[in-house]
C-alpha positions in Angstrom: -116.3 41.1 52.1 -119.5 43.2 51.8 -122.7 43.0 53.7 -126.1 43.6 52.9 -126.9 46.8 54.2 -130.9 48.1 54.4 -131.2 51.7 54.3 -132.8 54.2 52.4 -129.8 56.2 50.9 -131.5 59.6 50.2 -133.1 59.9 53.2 -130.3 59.0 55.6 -128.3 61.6 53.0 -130.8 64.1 54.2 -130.5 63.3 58.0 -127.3 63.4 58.8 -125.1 65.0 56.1 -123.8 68.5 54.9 -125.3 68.4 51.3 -124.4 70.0 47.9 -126.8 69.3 45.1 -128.2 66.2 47.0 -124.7 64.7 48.2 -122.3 64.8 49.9 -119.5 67.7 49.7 -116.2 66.6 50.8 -114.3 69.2 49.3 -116.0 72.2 51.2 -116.7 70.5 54.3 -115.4 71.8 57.3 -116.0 70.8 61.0 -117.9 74.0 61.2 -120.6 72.8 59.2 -121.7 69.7 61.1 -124.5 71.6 61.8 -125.9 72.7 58.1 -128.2 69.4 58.1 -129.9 70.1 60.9 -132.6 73.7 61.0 -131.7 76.0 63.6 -135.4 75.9 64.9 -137.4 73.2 63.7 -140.8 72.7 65.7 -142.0 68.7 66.1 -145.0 67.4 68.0 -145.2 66.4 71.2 -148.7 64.3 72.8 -150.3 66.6 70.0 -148.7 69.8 70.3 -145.7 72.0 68.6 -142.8 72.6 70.5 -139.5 74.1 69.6 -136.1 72.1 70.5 -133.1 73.4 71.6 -130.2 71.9 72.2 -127.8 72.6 75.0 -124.1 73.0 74.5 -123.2 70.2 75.9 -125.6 68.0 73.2 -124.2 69.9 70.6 -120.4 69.0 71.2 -122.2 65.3 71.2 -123.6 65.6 68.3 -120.4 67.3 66.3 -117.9 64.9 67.7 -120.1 61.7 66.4 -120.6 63.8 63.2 -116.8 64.1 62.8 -115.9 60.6 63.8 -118.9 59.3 61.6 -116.9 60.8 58.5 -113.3 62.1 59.1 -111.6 59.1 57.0 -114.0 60.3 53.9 -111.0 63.2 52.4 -108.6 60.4 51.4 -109.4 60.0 47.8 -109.7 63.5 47.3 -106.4 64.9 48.4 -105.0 61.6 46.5 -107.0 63.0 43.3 -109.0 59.5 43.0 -112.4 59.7 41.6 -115.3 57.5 43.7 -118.8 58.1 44.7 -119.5 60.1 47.5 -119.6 58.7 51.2 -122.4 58.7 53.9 -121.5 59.4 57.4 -120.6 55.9 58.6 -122.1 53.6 56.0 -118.7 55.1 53.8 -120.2 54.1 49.6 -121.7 50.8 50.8 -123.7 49.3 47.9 -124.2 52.5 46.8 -125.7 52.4 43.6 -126.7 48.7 43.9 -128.0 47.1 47.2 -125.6 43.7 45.9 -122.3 45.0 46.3 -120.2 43.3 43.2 -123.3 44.9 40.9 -122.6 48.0 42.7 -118.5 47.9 41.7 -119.7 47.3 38.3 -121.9 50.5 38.0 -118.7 52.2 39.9 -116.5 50.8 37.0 -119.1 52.0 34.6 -118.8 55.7 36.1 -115.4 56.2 37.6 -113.3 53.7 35.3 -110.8 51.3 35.9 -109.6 52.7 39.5 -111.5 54.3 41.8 -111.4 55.0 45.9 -114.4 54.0 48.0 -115.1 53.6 51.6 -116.2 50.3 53.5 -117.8 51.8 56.0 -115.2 54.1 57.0 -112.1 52.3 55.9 -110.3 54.2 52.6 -110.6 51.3 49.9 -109.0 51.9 46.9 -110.6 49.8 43.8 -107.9 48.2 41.2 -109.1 47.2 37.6 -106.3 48.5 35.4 -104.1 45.0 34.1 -100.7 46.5 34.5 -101.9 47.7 38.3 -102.8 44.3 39.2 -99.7 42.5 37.6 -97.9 45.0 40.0 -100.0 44.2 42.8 -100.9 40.6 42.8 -97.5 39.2 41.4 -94.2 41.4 41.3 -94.3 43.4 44.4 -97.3 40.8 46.7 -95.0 40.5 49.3 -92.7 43.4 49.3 -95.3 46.0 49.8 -98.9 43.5 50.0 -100.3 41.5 52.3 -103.6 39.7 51.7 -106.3 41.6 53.6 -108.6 38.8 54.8 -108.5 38.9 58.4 -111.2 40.6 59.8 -109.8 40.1 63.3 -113.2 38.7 64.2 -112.3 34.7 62.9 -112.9 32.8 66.1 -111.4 29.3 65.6 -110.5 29.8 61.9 -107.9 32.7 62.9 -105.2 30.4 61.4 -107.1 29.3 58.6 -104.7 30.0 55.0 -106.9 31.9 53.9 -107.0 34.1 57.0 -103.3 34.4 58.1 -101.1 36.9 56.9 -97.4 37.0 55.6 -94.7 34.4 57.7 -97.4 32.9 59.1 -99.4 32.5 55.9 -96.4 31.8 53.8 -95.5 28.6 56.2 -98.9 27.1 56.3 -99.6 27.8 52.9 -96.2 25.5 51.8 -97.3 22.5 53.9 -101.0 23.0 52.5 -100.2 23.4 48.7 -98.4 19.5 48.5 -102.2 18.5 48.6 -103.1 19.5 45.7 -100.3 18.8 43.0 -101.7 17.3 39.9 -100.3 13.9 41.2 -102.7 14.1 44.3 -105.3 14.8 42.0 -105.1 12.1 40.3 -105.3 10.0 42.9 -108.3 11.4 44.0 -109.8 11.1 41.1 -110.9 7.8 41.9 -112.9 8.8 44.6 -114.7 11.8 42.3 -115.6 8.8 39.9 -117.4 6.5 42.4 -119.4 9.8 43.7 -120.3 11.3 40.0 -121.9 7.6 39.6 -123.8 8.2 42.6 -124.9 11.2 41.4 -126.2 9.4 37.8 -128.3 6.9 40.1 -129.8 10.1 41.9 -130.8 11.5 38.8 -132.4 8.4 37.7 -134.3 7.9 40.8 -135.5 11.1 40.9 -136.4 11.3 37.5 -139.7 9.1 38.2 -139.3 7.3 34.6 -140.0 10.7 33.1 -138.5 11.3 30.0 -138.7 15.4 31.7 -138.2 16.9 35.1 -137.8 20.3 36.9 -135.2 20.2 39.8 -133.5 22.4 41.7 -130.0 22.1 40.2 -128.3 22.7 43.4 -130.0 20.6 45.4 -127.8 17.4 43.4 -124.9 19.4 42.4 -124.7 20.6 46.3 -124.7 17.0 47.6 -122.0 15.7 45.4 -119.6 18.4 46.1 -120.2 17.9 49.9 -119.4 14.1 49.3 -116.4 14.3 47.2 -114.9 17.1 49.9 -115.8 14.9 52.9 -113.8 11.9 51.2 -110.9 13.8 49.7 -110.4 15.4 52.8 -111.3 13.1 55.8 -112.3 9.7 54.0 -115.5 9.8 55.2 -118.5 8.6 52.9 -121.5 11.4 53.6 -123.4 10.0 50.7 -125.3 13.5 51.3 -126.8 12.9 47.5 -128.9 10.7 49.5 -129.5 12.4 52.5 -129.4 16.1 51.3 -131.0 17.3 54.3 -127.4 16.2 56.0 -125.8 18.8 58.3 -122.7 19.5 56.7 -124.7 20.5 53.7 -126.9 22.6 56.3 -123.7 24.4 57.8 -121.5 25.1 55.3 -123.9 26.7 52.8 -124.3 29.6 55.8 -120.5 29.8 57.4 -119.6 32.2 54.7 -123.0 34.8 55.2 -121.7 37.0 57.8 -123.5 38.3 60.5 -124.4 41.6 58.9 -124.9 43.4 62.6 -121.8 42.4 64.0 -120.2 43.5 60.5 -121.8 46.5 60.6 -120.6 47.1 64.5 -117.1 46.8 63.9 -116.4 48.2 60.4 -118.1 51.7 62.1 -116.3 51.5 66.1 -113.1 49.1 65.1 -112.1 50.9 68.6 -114.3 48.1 70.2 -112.6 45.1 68.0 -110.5 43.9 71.3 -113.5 43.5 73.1 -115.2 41.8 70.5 -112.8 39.4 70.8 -112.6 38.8 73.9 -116.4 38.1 73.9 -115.8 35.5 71.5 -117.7 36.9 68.7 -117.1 36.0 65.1 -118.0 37.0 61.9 -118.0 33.2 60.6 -121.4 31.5 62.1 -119.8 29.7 65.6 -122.6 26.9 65.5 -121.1 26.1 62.1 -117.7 26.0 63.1 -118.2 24.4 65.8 -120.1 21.6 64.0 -116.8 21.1 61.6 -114.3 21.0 64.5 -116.1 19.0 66.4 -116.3 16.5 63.3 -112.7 16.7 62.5 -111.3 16.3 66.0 -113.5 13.4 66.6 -112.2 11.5 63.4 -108.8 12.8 64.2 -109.1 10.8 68.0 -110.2 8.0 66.4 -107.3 7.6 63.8 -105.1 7.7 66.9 -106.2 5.2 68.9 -106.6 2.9 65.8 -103.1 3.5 64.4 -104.4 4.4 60.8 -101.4 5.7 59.5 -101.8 4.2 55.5 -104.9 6.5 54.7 -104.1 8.9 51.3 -106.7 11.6 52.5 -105.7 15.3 53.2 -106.0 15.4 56.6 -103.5 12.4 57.5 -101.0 14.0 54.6 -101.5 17.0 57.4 -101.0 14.7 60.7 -97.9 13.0 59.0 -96.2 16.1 59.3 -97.3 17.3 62.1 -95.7 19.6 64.7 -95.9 20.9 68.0 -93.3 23.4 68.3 -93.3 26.8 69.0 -91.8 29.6 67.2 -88.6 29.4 64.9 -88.0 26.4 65.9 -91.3 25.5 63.5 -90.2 27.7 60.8 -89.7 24.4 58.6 -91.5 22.4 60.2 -95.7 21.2 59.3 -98.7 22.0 61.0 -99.6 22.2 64.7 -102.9 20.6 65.8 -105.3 23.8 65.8 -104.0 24.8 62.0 -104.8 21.2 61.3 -108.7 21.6 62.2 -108.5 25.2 60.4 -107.1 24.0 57.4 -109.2 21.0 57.3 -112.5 23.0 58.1 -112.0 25.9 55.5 -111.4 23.5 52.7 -114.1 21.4 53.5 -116.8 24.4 53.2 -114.9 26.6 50.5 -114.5 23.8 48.5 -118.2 22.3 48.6 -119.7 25.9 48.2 -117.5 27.3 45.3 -117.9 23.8 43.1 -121.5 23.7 43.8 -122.7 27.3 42.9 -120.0 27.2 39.6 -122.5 23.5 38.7 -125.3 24.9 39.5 -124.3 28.3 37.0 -122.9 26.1 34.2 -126.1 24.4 34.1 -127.6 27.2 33.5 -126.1 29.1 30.9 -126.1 25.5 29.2 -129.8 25.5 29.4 -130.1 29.0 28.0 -127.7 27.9 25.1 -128.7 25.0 23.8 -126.4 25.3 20.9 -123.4 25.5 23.3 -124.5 22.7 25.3 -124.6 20.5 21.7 -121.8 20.9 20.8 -120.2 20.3 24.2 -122.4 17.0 24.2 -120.7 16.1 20.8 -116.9 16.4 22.5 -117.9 14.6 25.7 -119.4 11.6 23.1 -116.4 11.7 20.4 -114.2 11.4 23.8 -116.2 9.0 25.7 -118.2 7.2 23.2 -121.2 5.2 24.1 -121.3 6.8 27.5 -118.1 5.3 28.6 -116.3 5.5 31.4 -114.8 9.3 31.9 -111.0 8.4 32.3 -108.9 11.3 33.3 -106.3 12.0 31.1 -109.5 12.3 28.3 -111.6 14.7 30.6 -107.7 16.9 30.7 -107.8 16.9 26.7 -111.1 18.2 26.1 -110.9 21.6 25.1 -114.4 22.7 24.1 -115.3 21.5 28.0 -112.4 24.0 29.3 -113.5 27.0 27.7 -116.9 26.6 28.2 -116.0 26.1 32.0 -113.8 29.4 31.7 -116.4 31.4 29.9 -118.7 30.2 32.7 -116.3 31.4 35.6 -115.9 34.3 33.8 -118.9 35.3 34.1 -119.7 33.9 37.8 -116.4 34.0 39.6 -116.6 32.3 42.3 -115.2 35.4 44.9 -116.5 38.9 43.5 -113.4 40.6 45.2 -109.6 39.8 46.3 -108.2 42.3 48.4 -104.7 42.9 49.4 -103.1 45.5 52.4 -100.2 47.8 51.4 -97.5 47.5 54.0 -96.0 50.8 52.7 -96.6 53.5 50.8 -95.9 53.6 47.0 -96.6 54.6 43.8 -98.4 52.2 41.2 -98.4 54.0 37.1 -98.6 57.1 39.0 -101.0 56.7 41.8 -100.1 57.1 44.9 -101.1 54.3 47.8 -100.5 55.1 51.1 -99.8 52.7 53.6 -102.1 50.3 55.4 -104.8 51.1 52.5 -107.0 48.3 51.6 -106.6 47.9 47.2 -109.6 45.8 46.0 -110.0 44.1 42.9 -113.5 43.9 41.6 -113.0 40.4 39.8 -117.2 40.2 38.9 -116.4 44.0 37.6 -113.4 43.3 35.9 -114.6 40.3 33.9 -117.5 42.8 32.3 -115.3 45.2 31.2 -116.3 45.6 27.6 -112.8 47.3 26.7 -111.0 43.6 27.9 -114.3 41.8 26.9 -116.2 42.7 24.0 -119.7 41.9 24.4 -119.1 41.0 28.2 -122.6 39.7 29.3 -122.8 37.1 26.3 -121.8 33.9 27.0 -119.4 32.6 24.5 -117.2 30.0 24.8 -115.1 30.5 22.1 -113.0 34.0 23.6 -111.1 30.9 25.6 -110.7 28.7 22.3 -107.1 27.8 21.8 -106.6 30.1 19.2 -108.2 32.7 20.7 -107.1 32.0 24.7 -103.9 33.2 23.8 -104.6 36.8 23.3 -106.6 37.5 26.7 -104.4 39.4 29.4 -103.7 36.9 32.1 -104.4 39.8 34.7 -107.6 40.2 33.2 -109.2 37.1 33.6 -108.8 36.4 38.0 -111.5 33.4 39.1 -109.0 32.2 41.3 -107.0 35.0 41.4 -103.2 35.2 40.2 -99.2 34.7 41.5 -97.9 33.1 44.3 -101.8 34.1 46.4 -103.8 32.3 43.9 -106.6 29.3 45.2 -104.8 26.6 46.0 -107.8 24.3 45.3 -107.9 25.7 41.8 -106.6 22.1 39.9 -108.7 20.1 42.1 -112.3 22.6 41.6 -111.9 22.0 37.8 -111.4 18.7 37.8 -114.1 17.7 40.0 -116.3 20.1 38.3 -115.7 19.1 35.1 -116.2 15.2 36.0 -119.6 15.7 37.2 -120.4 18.3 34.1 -119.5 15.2 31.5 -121.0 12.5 33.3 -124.5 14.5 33.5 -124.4 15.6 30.1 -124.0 11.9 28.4 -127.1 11.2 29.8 -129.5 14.4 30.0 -130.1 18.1 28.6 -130.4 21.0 30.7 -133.8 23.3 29.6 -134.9 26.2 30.8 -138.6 25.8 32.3 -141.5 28.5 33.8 -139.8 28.5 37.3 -136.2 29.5 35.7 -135.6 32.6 36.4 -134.3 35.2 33.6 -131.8 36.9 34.2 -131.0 36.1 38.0 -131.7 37.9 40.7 -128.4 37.9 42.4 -127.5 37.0 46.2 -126.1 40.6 48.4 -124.0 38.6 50.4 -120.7 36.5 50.5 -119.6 34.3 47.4 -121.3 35.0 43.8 -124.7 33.5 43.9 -127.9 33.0 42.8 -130.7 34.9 45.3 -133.3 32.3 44.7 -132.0 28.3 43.8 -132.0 28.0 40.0 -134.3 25.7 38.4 -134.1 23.9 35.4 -135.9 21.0 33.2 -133.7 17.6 33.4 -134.6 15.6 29.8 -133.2 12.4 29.5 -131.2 12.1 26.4 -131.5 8.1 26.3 -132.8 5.7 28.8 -130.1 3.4 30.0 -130.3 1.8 33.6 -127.2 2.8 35.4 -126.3 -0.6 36.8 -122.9 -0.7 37.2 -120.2 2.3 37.8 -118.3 3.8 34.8 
């Protein structure tokens, strides 16, 4: 995960770096030229008047052992003969050609190809775009010589979340997670996504103002229903947060995944202080916001207790019927103990409300900026359902013009710009050596724009994932929720409850672009792929009908 990071790049180069044609020269630098940015004599002002400083000896070991620390990491990719762009002291290549950091593996791809090495900060990071790489990485060697890299060490209460623990640990609670989730679950749920896409209709209508046109903030309903159908699936609690949207779940999880860029910033450049850090309690995950969804799930957790409500279907109590306390082998085969209860609970909760939401909110709009797409998808959804009927799932399953307008759609907006992995040792992958303990990114926003594996990557066209055509993509090219035995869990589940509220919106309005629609987007620095500014759109009604009863 990437921060923002506000600096002026050319003058910081010019500060505090030995320079060769306006960058940085790794290849001749030497310890004994920590000093070549600085002038031997250089007079300043001081209250008005010119001075000359000098620095004692004692300043000048300072100075050329922070120099040294701030960059030492930075000869990796050289002696490794891996192309990249050149590092700043500390900062590593940081959004270096673009201040939002998937853009900026994207120009990288452009310049350096389909692997390259870059520096977070000052942590070697060696960028992965090359199919027959990642088939290696992400499926026939991920646990022999990978681990997932998510755990920033700063987690606070989410350290056992799945999608923070690593290898036994991870493989365990991701087996007693994944049950959840099976396409039988889903249907079950399904259900519940129906009664919440009708409430989502009504909203619309109301909303609407008996205007035949409107311009709303597409997230602002999409946001809510996502929220709800989480909330229900998981816990069984009704938010109804499309009526409320100012609700606090809606408040905290739309920020739990914007790190703290200076706490970010502090450990990725002195990981030497990471034990204290933790000790202080700090975490890179907002602590008001988890605090808020622990708080929420222990309190309906005590309640089920001391009611005996043992016959609810929801996630949570699939997670408290196999419940353990016990302590290590002994819980080898065993479920969940209470704390990775509230971590699992609380990371699906806000993962899934903000991935489903944003993936909406983008569908919307690349429907209202191809009108012709968005016709044709209307004439499926009514030769399936006709009459506006009710959206039954084993039809929504069958439409394939809806599925590879979804795909092209995640295609271009994945929902996570990156998946990383660790190396646990040292090997070679098609040549390239990978030394141990060396972060390997994959720039999924990059990877979906190469025009080699895509032709005409920043069109939107549906059709690439036509039956006929789906069959030809490489599997390890296309990665919206990632690949192998790591892959999102939630994946099934997303779809589905993306795909319901896509058809039930579309029987009954058209998305248009309007003045406040902003083209193209201005994309958000931090976290998940997002929109910088909430998109906008015109809502036209395609026929009035009262919504009086659910479908």
């Amino acid at each position: 995960m990437t921060a923002k990071f506000l600096f002026n790049h050319q003058s910081l180069e010019h500060q505090c770096l030995p320079l060769k044609g306006g960058k940085l020269n790794i290849k001749s630098y030497s310890p004994q030229e920590t000093t070549r940015c600085y002038p031997k004599e250089q007079p300043h002002r001081v209250h008005g008047r010119a001075s000359v400083f000098k620095a004692s000896p004692n300043s000048l070991v300072s100075a050329s052992g922070k120099d040294r620390y701030g960059h030492w990491t930075f000869g990796v990719f050289d002696k490794l003969g891996i192309p990249g762009p050149k590092p700043m002291m500390y900062w590593g290549t940081v959004n270096r050609y673009n201040q939002v950091y998937y853009l900026d593996d994207n120009e990288c791809a452009k310049k350096y190809g389909r692997v390259w090495g870059s520096y977070e900060l000052r942590r070697p990071m060696l960028a992965v775009m090359d199919p027959e790489m990642l088939k290696i990485i992400l499926v026939k060697e991920c646990f022999t010589f990978f681990t997932n890299r998510r755990n920033f060490r700063l987690n606070g209460d989410l350290y056992d979340a799945v999608n923070v623990a690593e290898d036994d640990q991870w493989r365990r609670i991701r087996n007693h997670v994944t049950p959840s989730f099976t396409s039988g679950r889903i249907k079950e749920m399904f259900s519940i996504m129906q009664h919440h896409s009708h409430k989502l209709l009504v909203r619309l209508q109301s909303k609407m103002d008996n205007k035949e046109v409107k311009v709303i903030t597409i997230k602002d309903i999409f946001g809510p229903y996502s929220m709800d159908v989480m909330a229900n699936c998981v816990f069984s609690v009704d938010l109804d947060s499309i009526n409320e949207p100012s609700n606090p779940f809606i408040t905290h999880a739309s920020k739990i995944l914007r790190f703290p860029v200076p706490l970010f910033l502090f450990q990725g450049c002195f990981p030497i202080f990471l034990p204290l850090l933790e000790l202080l309690g700090l975490s890179l995950f907002p602590k008001s916001s988890t605090t808020f969804f622990r708080a929420v799930v222990e309190k309906i957790r005590a309640e089920r207790n001391e009611s005996s409500k043992k016959n609810l279907a929801d996630i949570l109590q699939n997670f408290i019927n196999y419940q353990t306390n016990k302590l290590g082998k002994e819980r080898e085969n065993q479920g969940l103990n209470d704390h990775e209860i509230l971590s699992q609970v609380t990371m699906l909760l806000f993962a899934g409300y903000e991935t489903s939401a944003t993936t909406l909110a983008f569908l919307a709009y690349t429907l209202a900026r191809h009108p012709e797409v968005m016709k044709s998808l209307q004439q499926e959804i009514d030769l399936t359902f006709p009459q506006k009927g009710p959206v039954q799932y084993d039809g929504l399953m069958q439409m394939e013009y809806l599925s590879s307008v979804v795909d092209e759609c995640l295609r271009l907006y994945p929902p996570a710009a990156r998946l990383e992995r660790m190396t646990k040792e040292t090997l070679k992958v098609k040549g390239i050596t990978i030394p141990k303990n060396m972060i390997v990114m994959i720039p999924v926003y990059a990877l979906h724009r190469d025009p080699e594996l895509w032709p005409d990557p920043e069109e939107f066209k549906p059709d690439r994932f036509s039956k006929e055509n789906k069959q030809s993509i490489n599997p390890y090219a296309y990665l919206p929720f990632g690949i192998g035995p790591r892959n999102c869990l939630g994946m099934r589940f997303a779809l589905v409850m993306i795909k319901l509220a896509l058809v039930k919106v579309l029987q009954n309005y058209n998305f248009l672009i309007c003045e406040e629609t902003e083209i193209p987007l201005k994309m958000h620095p931090e976290g998940l792929v997002g929109p910088l500014q909430p998109i906008k759109l015109k809502l036209q009604k395609r026929s009035f009908n009262s919504i009086d009863e659910e479908n």
